[in-house]
C-alpha positions as CSV (number, residue, x, y, z in Angstrom):
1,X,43.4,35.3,75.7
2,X,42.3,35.9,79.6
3,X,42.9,39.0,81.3
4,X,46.1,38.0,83.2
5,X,47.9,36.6,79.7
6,X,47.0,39.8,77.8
7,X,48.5,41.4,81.2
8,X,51.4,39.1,81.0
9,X,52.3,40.3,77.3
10,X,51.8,43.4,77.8
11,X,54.4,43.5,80.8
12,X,56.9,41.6,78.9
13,X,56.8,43.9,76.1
14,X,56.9,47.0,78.2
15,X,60.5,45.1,79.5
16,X,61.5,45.0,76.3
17,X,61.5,48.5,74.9
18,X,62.6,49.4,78.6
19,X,65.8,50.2,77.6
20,X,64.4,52.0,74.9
21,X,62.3,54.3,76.6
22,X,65.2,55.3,79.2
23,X,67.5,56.0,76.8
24,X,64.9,58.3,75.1
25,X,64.3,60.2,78.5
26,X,67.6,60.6,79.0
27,X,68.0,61.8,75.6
28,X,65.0,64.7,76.0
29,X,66.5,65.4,79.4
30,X,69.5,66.5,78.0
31,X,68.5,68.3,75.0
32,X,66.3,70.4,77.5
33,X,69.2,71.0,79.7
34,X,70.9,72.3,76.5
35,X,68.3,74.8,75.9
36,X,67.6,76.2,79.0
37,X,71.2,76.7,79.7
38,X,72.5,80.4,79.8
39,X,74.5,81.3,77.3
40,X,78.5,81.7,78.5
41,X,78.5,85.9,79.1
42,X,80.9,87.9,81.2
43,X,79.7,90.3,83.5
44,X,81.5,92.7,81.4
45,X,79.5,92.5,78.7
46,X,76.5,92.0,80.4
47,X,77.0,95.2,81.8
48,X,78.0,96.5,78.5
49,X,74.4,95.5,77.5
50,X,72.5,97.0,80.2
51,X,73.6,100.4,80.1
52,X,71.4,101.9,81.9
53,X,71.0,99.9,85.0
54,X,71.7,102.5,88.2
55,X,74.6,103.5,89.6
56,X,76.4,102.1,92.6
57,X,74.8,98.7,92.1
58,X,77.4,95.4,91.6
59,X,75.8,93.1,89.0
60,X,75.7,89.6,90.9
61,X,73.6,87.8,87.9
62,X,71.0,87.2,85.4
63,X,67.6,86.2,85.9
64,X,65.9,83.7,83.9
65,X,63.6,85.8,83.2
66,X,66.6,87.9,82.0
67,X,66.8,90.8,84.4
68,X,70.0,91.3,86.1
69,X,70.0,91.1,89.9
70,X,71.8,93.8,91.8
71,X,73.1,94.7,94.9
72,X,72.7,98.4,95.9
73,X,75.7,99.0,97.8
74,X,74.2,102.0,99.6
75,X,71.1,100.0,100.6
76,X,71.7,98.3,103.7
77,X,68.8,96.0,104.1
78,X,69.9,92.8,102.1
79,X,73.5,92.5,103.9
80,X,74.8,90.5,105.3
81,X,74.6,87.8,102.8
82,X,75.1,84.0,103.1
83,X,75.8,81.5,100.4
84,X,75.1,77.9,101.1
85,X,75.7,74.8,98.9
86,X,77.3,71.6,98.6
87,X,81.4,71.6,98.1
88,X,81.5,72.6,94.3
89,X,78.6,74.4,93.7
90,X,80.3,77.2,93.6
91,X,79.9,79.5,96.1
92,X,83.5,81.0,96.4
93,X,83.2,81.9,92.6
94,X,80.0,83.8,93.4
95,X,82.2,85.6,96.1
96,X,84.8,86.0,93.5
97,X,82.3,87.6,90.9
98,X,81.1,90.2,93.6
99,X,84.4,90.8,94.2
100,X,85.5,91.5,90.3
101,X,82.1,93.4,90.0
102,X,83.8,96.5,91.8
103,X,86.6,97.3,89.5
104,X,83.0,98.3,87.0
105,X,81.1,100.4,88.8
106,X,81.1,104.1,88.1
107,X,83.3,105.3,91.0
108,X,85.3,101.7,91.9
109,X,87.7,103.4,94.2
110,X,84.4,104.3,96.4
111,X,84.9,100.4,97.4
112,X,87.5,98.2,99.1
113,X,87.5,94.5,99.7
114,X,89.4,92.0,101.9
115,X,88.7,88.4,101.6
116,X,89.9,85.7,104.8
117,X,89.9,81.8,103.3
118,X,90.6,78.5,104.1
119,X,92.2,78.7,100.3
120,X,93.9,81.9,99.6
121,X,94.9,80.5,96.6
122,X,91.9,80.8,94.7
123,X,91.9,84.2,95.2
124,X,95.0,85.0,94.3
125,X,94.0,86.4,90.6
126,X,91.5,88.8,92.4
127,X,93.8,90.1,95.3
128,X,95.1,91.9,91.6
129,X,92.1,94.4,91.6
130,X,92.7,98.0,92.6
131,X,89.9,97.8,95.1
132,X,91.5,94.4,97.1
133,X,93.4,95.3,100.8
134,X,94.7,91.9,100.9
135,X,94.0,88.2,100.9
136,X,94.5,86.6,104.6
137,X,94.8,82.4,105.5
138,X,91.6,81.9,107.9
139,X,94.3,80.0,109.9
140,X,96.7,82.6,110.5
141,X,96.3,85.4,113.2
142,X,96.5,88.2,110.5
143,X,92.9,86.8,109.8
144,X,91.9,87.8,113.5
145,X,93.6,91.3,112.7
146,X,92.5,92.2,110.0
147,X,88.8,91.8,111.3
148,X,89.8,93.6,113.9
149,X,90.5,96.6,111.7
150,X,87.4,96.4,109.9
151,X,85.7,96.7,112.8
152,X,87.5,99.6,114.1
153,X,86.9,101.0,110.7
154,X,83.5,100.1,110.7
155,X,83.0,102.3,114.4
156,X,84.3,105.5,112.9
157,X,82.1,107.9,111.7
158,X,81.7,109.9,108.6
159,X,83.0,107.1,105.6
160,X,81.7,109.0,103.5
161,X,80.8,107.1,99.9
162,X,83.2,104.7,101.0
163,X,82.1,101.1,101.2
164,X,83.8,97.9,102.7
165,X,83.2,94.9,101.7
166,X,84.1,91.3,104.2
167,X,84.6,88.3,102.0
168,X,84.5,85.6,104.8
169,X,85.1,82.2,102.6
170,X,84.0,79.2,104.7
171,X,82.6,80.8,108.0
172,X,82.5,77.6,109.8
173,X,86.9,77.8,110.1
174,X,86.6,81.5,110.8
175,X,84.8,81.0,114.2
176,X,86.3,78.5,115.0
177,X,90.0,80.1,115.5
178,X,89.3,82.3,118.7
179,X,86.8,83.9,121.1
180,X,87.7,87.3,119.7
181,X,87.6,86.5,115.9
182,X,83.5,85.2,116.8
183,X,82.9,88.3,118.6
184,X,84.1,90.2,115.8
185,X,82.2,88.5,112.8
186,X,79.0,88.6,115.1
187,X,79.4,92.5,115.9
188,X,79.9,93.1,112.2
189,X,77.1,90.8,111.5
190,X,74.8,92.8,113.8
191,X,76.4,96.3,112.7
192,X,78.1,96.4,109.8
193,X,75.5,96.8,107.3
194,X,74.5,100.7,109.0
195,X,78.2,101.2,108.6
196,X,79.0,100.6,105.4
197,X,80.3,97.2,105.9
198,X,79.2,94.5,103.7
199,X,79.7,90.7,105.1
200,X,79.3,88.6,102.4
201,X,80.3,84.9,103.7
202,X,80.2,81.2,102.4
203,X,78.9,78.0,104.6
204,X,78.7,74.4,103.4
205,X,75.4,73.5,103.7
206,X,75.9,70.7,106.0
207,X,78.0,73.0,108.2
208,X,74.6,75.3,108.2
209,X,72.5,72.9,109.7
210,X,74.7,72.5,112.9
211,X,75.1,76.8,113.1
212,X,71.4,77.7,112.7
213,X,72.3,80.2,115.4
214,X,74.4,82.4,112.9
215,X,72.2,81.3,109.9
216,X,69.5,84.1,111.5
217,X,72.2,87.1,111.3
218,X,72.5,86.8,107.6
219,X,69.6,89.1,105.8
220,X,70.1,87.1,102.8
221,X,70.7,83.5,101.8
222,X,71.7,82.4,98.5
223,X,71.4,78.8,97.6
224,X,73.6,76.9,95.2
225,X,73.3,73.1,94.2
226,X,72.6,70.9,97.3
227,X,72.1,67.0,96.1
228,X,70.4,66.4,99.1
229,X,66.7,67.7,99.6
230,X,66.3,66.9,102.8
231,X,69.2,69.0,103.8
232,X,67.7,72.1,101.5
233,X,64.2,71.7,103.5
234,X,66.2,71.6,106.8
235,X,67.7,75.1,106.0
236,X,64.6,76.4,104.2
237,X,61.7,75.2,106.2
238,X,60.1,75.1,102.5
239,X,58.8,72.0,100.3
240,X,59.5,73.8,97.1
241,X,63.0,74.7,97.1
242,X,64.5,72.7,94.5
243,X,68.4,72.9,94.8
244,X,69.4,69.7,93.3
245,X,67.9,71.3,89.9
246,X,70.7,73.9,89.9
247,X,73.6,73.5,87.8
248,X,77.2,73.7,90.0
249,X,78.8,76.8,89.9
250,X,76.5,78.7,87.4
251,X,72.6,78.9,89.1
252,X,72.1,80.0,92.5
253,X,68.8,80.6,94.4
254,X,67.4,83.2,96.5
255,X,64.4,83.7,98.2
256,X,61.9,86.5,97.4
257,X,58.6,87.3,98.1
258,X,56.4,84.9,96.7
259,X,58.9,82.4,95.7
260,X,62.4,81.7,94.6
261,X,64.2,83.5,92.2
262,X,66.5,81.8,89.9
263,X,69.9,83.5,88.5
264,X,72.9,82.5,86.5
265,X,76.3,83.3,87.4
266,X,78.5,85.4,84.1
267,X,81.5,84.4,83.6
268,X,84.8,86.0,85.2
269,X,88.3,84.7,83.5
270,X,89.4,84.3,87.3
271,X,86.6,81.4,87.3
């Protein structure tokens, strides 16, 4: 048998047991994803397990490494913080998860949240918690008002232990709706962290591309699932961010030094 026949069969074969081999990879793919997949956990009990983590911290997630990862509300340096992904990858239940984080703090009535959304609805089981002021339509000038009080708030002095926090769901219709609503959100972008007012806001990560401007007052980015790599590089400026390897609406992304780190979102019943 020449070269080429033996070539020939061997090719042949190979599209036989094609199938085969896919199916197998697929198969392995999947039982990997099963494994590495955090276990379902509420933050409650994650808390529960991690009694001695410090006080005045919200519990955003869990590592892979299996470290929770923490926002010190007292520590101004990582606000504000932006959270970037495709359309379900679940960036308003991160916002959420923050949100129900403050009813389990030591001291929750140290902290107050008001959320502004293009879906108020979704929100609608947390607007229950003892620390919520209110859940406003981004289309509807009580939005533009109640910013406005938050930043009068923010501009008096003496808060005290007190802590706001600015859920801004879907930032591209917020600035949108007036001159004065933008010149709010940017003044609190630029201010409110040293005033104890935390602006915690959601973009899609199309939308991100055309506002790079407002992309550089954020302090932090979180990254949820984004299909499309080349859209992750255009907000990243970095070859190994890997966002298409996240599941939707349960690993997010954020960017430390030396690398990414990877967490898992606990489950909240109003999820």
């Amino acid at each position: 048998m020449t070269i080429s026949n033996t070539f020939s069969t061997a090719l042949q074969a190979f599209q036989e047991l094609r199938p085969e081999i896919e199916e197998q990879k697929k198969k392995a793919f999947h039982e990997s994803s099963l494994i590495t997949m955090p276990p379902s956990i509420t933050v409650q009990e994650l808390i529960a397990q991690n009694p001695s983590l410090p006080e005045d911290t919200l519990m955003l997630g869990m590592a892979n490494d299996g470290l929770p990862v923490l926002l010190n509300l007292y520590e101004p340096a990582p606000t504000p913080l932006l959270v970037m992904g495709d359309a379900g990858s679940g960036k308003t239940c991160l916002m959420r998860t923050l949100a129900c984080a403050t009813d389990l703090i030591q001291d929750p009535s140290d902290i107050q949240f008001g959320v502004v959304s293009n879906n108020p609805d979704e929100w609608q089981a947390v607007d229950v918690s003892p620390g919520s002021v209110g859940v406003w339509p981004a289309n509807h000038p009580s939005a533009g008002q109640f910013i406005q009080r938050v930043v009068d708030w923010a501009r008096q002095p003496l808060h005290g232990r007190q802590v706001m926090i600015l859920f801004l769901d879907d930032l591209s219709s917020l600035i949108h709706t007036s001159y004065e609503v933008q010149e709010n959100i940017k003044w609190l972008l630029l201010n409110g962290s040293k005033n104890q007012v935390w602006i915690v806001a959601s973009l899609n990560g199309m939308c991100a591309i055309r506002m790079r401007v407002w992309l550089d007052l954020f302090n932090t980015h979180i990254f949820g699932y984004i299909h499309q790599p080349s859209v992750a590089r255009a907000l990243t400026a970095d070859s190994f961010s890997d966002f298409e390897s996240l599941v939707p609406g349960l690993e997010f992304d954020i960017k430390q030094q030396g690398g990414w780190l990877r967490f898992w979102l606990p489950a909240l019943k109003t999820c």
